[in-house]
N, C-alpha and C positions, 0 to 999 in steps of 0.2 A: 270252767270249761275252756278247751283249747281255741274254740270258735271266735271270732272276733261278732258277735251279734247287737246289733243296737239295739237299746232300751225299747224305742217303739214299737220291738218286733218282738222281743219279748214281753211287754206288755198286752200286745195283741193275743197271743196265742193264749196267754195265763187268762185272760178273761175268757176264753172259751173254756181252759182247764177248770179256772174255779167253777165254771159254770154246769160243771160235770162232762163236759164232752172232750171228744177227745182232738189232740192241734198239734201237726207235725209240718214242719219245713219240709219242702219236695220240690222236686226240678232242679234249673239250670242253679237255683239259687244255694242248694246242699254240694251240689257238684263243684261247683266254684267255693263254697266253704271249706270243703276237703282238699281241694286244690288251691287254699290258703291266697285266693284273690277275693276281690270285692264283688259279692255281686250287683248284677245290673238292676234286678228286681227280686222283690220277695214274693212265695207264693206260701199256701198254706193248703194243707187237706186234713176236713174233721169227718166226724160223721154225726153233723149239727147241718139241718136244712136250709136253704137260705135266708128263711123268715126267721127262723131261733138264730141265724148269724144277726143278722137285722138290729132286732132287740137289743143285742148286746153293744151295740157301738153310736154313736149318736148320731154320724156322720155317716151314712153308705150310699152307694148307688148299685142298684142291679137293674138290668134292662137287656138280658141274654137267656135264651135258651139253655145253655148250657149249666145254671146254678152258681156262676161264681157272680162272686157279691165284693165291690170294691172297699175296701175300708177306707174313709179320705183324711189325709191328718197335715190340714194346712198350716201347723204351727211350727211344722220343722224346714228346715233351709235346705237338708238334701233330699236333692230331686228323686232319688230313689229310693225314698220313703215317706214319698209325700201319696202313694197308692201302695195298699198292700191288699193284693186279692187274696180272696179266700173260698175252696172249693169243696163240697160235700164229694164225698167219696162217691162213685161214680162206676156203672155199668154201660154200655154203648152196644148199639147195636150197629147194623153192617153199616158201610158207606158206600151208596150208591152214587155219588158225587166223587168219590175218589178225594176227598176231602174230609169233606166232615157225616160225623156218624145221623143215621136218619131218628134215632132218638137214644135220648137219655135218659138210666133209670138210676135212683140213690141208692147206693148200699151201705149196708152199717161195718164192709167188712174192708180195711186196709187194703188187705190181697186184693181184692177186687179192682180198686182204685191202681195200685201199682202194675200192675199185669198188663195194663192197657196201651201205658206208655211208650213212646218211640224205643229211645237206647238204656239201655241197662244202666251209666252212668246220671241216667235222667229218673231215675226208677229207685234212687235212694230216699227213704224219709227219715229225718233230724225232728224228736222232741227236743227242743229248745232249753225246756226248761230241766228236766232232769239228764240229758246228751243220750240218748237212748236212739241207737240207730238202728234201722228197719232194713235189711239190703236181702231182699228176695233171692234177687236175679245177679248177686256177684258183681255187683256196678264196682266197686272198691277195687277188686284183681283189677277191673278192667281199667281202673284209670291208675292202678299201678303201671298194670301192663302199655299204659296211653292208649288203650283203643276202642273203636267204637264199635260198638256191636249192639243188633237189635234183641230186645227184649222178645223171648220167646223166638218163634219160628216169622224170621225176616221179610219172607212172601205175603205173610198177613199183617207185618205191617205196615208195608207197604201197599198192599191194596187198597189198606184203610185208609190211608191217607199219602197220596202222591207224593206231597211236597216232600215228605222224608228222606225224599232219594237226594236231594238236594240240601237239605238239613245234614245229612251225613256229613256229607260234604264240606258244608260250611266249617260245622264242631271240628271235624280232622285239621282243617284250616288254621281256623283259630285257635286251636289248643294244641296244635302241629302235634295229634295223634295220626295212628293210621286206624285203618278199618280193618276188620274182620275179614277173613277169604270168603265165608259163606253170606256176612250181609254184602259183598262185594257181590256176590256173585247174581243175589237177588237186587242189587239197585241196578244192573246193567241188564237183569230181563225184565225188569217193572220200569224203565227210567221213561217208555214211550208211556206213559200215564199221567206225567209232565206235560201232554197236549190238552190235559182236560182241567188242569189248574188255570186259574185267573195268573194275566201275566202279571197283575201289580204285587204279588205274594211272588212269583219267581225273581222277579226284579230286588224284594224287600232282602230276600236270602244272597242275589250275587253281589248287590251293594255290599252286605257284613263280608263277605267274600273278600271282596276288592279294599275294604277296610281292614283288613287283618295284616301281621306283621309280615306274611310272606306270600301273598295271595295267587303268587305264581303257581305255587303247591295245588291250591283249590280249583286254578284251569287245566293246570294239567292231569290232573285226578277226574274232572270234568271231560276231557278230550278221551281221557282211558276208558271211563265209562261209558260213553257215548251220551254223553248229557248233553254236550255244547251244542249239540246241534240243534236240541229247543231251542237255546238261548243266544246263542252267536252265533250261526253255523258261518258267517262269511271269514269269524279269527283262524280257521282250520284252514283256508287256501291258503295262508302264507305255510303251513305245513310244507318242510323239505324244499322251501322256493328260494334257491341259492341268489344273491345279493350281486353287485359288483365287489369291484377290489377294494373300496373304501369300507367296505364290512366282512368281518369276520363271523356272523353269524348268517343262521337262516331269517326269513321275514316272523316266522313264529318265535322261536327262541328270543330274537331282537326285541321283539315288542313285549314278552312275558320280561325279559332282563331290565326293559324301561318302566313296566309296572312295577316291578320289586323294587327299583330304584324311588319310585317319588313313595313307594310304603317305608319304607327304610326310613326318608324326609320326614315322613310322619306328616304328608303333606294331604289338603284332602280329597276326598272324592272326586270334582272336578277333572283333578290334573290324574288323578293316576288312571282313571276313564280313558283322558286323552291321550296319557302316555300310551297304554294297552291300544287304542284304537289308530294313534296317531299315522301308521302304515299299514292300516287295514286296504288300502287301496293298490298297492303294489301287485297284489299277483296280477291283476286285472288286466295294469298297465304296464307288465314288464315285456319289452320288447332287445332284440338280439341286436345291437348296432356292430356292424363289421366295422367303420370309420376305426371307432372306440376298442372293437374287439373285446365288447364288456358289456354287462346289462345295464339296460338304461330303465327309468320307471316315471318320465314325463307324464305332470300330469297326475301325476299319484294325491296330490294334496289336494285338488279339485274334487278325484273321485269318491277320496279317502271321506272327503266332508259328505258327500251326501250319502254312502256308504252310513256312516255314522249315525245319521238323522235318522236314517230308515232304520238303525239298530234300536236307538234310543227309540224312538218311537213306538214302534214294537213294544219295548218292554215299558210302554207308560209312562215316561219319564216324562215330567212337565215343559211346559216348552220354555220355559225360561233356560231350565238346566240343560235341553237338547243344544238349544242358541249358544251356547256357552261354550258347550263342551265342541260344538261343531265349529264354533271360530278357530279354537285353539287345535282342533285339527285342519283345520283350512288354511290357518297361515302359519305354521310351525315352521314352511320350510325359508322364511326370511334370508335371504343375503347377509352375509356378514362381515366379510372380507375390508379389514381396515385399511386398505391402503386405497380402496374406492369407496366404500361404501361412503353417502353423503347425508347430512344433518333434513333434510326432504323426505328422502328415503325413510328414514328411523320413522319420521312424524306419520307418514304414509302405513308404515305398520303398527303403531300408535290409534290411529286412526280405524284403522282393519279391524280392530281388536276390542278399541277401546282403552281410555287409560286405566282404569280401573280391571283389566282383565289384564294388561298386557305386562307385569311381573309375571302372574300364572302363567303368558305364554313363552317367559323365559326358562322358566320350571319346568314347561315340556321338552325345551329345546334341550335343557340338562339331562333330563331323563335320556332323551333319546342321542346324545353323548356315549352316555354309560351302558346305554345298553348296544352301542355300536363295540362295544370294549375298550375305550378310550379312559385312561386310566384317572383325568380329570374331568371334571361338570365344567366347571369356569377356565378356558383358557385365556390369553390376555384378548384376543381378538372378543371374545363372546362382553369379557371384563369393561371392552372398549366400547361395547355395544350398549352395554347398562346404564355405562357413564351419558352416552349421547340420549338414551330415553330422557335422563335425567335431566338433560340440558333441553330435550327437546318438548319435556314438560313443566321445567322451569316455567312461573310470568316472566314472561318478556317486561325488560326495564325500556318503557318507553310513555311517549306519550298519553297512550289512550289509557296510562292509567289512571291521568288527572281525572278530578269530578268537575272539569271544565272541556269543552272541545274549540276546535279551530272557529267554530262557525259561531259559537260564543264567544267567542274574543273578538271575531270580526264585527258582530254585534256592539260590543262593549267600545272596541275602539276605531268606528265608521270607519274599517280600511278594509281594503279587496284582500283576495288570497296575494301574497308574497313572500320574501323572504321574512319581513317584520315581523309576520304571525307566528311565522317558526322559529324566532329568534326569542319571544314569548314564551314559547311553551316551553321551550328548552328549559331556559330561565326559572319557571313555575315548576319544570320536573326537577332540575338539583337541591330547590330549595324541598321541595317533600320528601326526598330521600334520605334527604340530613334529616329532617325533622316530618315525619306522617303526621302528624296532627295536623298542620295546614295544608293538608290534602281534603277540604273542604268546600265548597260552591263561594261564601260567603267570603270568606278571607281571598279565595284566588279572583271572584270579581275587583276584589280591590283594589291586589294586587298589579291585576294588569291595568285598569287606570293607573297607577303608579308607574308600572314600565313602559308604558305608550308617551310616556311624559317626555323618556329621557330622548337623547341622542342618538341618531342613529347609528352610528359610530360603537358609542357606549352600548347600547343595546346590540348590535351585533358580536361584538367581545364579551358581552355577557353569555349570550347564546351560543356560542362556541365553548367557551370555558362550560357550560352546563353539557354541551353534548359532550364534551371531553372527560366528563364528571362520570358520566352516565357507561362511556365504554370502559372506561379503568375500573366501575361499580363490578358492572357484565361478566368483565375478568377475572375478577379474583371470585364472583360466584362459579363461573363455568372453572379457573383452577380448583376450587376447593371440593368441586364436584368429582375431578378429574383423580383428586387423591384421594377421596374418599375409594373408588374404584380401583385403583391403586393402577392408572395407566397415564400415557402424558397426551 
């Protein structure tokens, strides 16, 4: 067979064939076989009940109305085939939720089962084991053609279930097809039916969205349909909202060009969230300065951030992730200018951010580069900036790294704070830099009995020669930082 199908998927299905029933591959997972990718999941449709599935497998779980029956096979390594559902063929009745159908009845008859489904491309069934393909509804033209088009008449299937207007959407995205004119034409009169889906199902579809290779496609396909304005209605004010002179774009187009910039990274959710939201605050704040004789948009990063939260929020997003995603639009717009900017400063947005966030909020600030049309991410200024994080998250080479302090040594050798104490420490830090292992309580108590002994003369040239240790150490750390970056 031309199909790339794993053993376990074939093993599965053959146990229902031996078993007399009948086992065909369907869904995203035939469609993605045809279109020679991996799929993400396996699905199966028999017309075996859920309790004769059951029987056949040793391992299942069912606990859904709907009849599918999980098959679980924890002996294998890939994650997406450690579940492979399986679905008796299926009739449905209306949805009065705009959702999901008000019941489900089994049928013995394939047709039945296929008819039901969203797009046509979704609506192919693969027998695995002899390659015998099932395609009703012309899925195959259609993903010659790349397009997506609903199975049967478009209006019913979207009435049946809301979220497919959004699902369109996404597949066009991701598989960078277009749609159909007439299921276009139905997802832009059903798209207001989106107000009666759970936002965390609208949220699950614009994340795959914003994760696809060019998810600009899938807003701006969203903005044509009139969808966004479930979902973001505030990304449409930057629509037509002209910038000053340091940007060549509009507020819209800038921020769709800084989304496709961190997808293109293959960078992830987080950052390209932020990228896309990162001047969601601009039209708000755009105000006419005559001084300038230019727009100015003070303030935009303050608003821009809670703008954001109230997005996220909305669409359910945890607050760990909202927290996240709203730093890195609250302080993206950092100073950077090397010829002032000062080692405070950097530790200041460091701080803002966090160390652990604040690469990501260099990744925004790239993004939003490239989407001003600036032809590099890193220029040497930005280059210069990475380097000082670096330095300004370096440990500092100093004393409080000893596992000894001032006030223990004062201890140790009955003397007040003076120069002495610090001429110690010094002392005790060149010796563990040469050598960390006596960077320990026990040996450096000794130690300073030892050095309390000598001269204070002696002892003071020791302690200078350590601090002199300590800054030539510093330097050739903070240089080779400097080159790594490749700035001086």
């Amino acid at each position: 067979m031309p199909y790339k199908i794993p053993q376990i998927v074939l093993k599965t299905t053959k146990s229902l064939i031996d078993a007399s029933f009948d086992a065909y591959l369907v869904g995203g997972c035939v469609r993605d076989l045809l279109l020679h990718k991996k799929p993400k999941d396996w699905d199966i449709t028999t017309n075996a009940n859920p309790e004769q599935i059951q029987k056949l497998f040793s391992k299942t779980v069912y606990e859904n109305k709907f009849g599918t029956v999980a098959v679980i096979n924890e002996s294998v390594s890939d994650e997406t085939l450690k579940v492979i559902e399986i679905t008796p063929y299926r009739l449905e009745s209306k949805y009065s939720d705009k959702r999901h159908p008000d019941e489900v009845r089994f049928t013995s008859n394939l047709k039945d089962d296929l008819k039901r489904r969203d797009f046509t491309i979704n609506a192919i069934a693969l027998n695995p084991v002899s390659g015998e393909i099932i395609d009703l509804f012309s899925g195959q033209k259609d993903l010659e053609k790349q397009m997506i088009k609903a199975v049967g008449n478009p209006e019913e299937r979207f009435n049946e279930d809301a979220l497919r207007v959004l699902r369109a959407i996404r597949l066009a995205t991701e598989l960078d097809f277009i749609v159909s004119g007439e299921t276009m034409k139905a997802i832009k009169k059903y798209c207001n039916l989106l107000k009666t889906i759970a936002k965390e199902r609208i949220r699950d579809e614009f994340i795959k969205i914003l994760m696809s290779k060019k998810p600009s496609k899938g807003i701006e396909m969203m903005r044509e349909l009139e969808i966004l304005k479930y979902i973001a209605p505030e990304l449409e004010e930057g629509i037509e909202i002209k910038q000053n002179k340091a940007h060549k774009f509009t507020v819209w187009e800038h921020n769709l060009r800084s989304l496709d910039h961190a997808a293109m990274k293959n960078w992830p959710f987080e950052i390209r969230m932020a990228a896309l939201l990162h001047d969601v605050g601009k039209p708000a704040t755009r105000r006419w300065s005559k001084e300038k004789n230019d727009w100015t948009f003070y303030g935009h990063d303050v608003v821009g951030a809670k703008m954001t939260a109230k997005i996220l929020s909305r669409l359910k997003f945890s607050k760990k992730m909202i927290n996240l995603i709203t730093k890195l639009v609250r302080w993206h717009l950092f100073f950077s200018e090397t010829e002032t900017i000062t080692l405070s400063a950097v530790r200041r947005t460091v701080r803002n951010v966090g160390p652990e966030n604040v690469w990501d909020l260099m990744k925004v600030r790239f993004c939003d580069r490239i989407g001003m049309g600036r032809p590099k991410e890193t220029p040497y200024r930005l280059r210069k900036y990475e380097s000082m994080i670096d330095e300004a998250m370096r440990a500092p080479l100093s004393v409080k790294m000893l596992k000894i302090n001032g006030k223990k040594v004062m201890e140790i050798t009955n003397e007040k704070t003076g120069p002495k104490i610090g001429h110690i420490l010094h002392v005790l830090l060149e010796e563990t830099l040469d050598n960390p292992e006596l960077n320990n309580a026990e040996y450096l108590k000794k130690r300073v009995k030892e050095l309390a002994k000598l001269p204070e003369k002696q002892l003071e040239d020791m302690g200078k020669k350590g601090k002199l240790t300590r800054e030539k150490k510093e330097g050739r750390e903070i240089e080779s930082i400097r080159k790594k970056w490749y700035v001086k």
